[in-house]
C-alpha positions, 0 to 999 in steps of 0.5 A, a space after each residue: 747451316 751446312 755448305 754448298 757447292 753453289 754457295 761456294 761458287 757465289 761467294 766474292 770478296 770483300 773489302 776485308 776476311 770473311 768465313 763461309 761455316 760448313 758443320 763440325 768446325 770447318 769453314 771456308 775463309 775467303 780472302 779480299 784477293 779472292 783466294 780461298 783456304 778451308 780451316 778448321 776450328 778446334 780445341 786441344 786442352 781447353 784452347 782453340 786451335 786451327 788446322 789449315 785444309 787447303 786452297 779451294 778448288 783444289 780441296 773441293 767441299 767434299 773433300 774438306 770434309 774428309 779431312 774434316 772427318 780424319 782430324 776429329 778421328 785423330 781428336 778422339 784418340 788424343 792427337 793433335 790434327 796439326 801435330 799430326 800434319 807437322 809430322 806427316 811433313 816432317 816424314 816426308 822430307 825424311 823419307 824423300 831423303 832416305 831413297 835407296 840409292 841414297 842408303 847404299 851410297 852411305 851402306 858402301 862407304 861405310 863398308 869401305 871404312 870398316 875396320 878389318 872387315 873393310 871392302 877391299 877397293 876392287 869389292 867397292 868398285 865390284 858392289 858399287 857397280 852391282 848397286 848402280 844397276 838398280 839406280 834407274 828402277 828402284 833407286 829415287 824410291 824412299 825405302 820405306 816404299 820399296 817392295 819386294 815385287 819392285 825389287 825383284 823386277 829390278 833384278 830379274 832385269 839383270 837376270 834376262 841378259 843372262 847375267 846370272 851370278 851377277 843378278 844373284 850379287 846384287 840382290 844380296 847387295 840390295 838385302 845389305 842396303 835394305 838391312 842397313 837401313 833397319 840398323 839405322 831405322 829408317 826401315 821396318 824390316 827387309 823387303 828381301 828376306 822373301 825373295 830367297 829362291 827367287 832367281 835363277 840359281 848359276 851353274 858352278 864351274 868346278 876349275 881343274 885341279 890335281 887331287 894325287 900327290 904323285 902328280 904335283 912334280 909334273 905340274 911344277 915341271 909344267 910351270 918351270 916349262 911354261 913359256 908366255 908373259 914374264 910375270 905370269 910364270 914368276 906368279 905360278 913359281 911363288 904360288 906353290 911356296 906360299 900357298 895364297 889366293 891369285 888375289 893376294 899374290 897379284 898385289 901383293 907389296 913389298 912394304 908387306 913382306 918382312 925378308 929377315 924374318 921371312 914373314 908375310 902379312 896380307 892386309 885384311 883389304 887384300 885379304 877379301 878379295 
């Protein structure tokens, strides 16, 4: 005979275990403590097998047999009710630790360590930081639950400061994260692969420069004329003999340079400035 909640509620304990059957296979076991746990009885293969519900009151007779319903659902394609459980836990404890600022803590050390194509240590600190500003929206979130909407949001938080350039780094850096987490398969797919166009584009500042020869001389007179800080005027007189980045000349080291063989190597850390 199928449970009632009234006959749930009269049940005491007894001197030893007990059960109170409800249909389909589930009963309440009710112990000499006075605790009270729903099962449910089944049989994979020929063997009886037992799948632990939940403590009563909290799993209600209602929804015992819910859950009594998506097991033998599960039964009927051929799966375990208690393998199943196991591997909903077993996700759980992944995904709990799969969060996004765990993934793009993993993502920036590995650019950090990745052959020639390593992140200088101003790029690290640079995406570090940019990563770090979405630590409070979307970062405790496992990643399989990041959606674009929660993206976006994080970023536009950054955008309605008017950091522009910034708002539109650092989603490109969370589309990195996101990707790596595809490559590693912890994820799907790219929840920002929809956000292109989203954000407000920055204005591009076009910095003067000189586009007729004949003008050169005036600014190499410019620069032997310039009178500020010491080491900025040495910079500008090498600039124009090595033709480098302001980047690539600010730290460049003498290990580097080869005087008999007038020859300079820029390491790939330097050169991705």
């Amino acid at each position: 005979m199928a449970l009632t909640d009234v006959t749930i509620r009269n049940a005491k304990p007894r001197e030893k275990v007990y059960k109170l059957t409800d249909s389909g296979g589930l009963y309440l076991q009710i112990n000499p403590t006075g605790s009270r746990l729903w099962r449910l009885k089944y049989r994979v293969d020929g063997r009886e097998k037992k799948l632990s519900i939940g403590p009563y009151p909290d799993f209600s007779l209602s929804e015992a047999r819910r859950r009594r319903d998506e097991a033998r659902e599960q039964l009927a394609m051929g799966k375990d009710p208690s393998g199943e459980k196991q591997r909903d836990k077993l996700r759980a404890r992944v995904d709990g630790g799969n969060t996004f600022n765990a993934i793009a803590s993993e993502y920036c050390d590995k650019r950090k360590r990745d052959g020639q194509q390593a992140w200088a240590p101003a790029t690290a600190k640079r995406c570090e930081y940019l990563l770090s500003l979405l630590a409070s929206t979307i970062g405790k979130m496992p990643v399989t639950e990041v959606e674009p909407a929660d993206i976006l949001a994080a970023v536009r938080r950054i955008e309605a400061k008017g950091n522009l350039e910034s708002a539109k780094r650092t989603m490109q850096l969370a589309g990195a994260v996101m990707r790596y987490a595809v490559a590693t398969a912890r994820l799907g797919s790219d929840p920002t692969r929809d956000l292109r166009g989203a954000l407000t584009a920055p204005t591009v500042t076009h910095y003067g420069a000189i586009t007729d020869a004949s003008r050169v001389g005036e600014l190499l007179r410019a620069i032997d004329g310039y009178q500020g800080f010491g080491y900025a005027k040495l910079a500008m007189q090498l600039a124009p003999h090595v033709f480098v980045r302001p980047g690539e000349l600010r730290h460049a080291e003498w290990s580097e340079i080869d005087l008999d063989s007038r020859v300079w190597i820029i390491p790939a850390r330097v050169g991705t400035h």
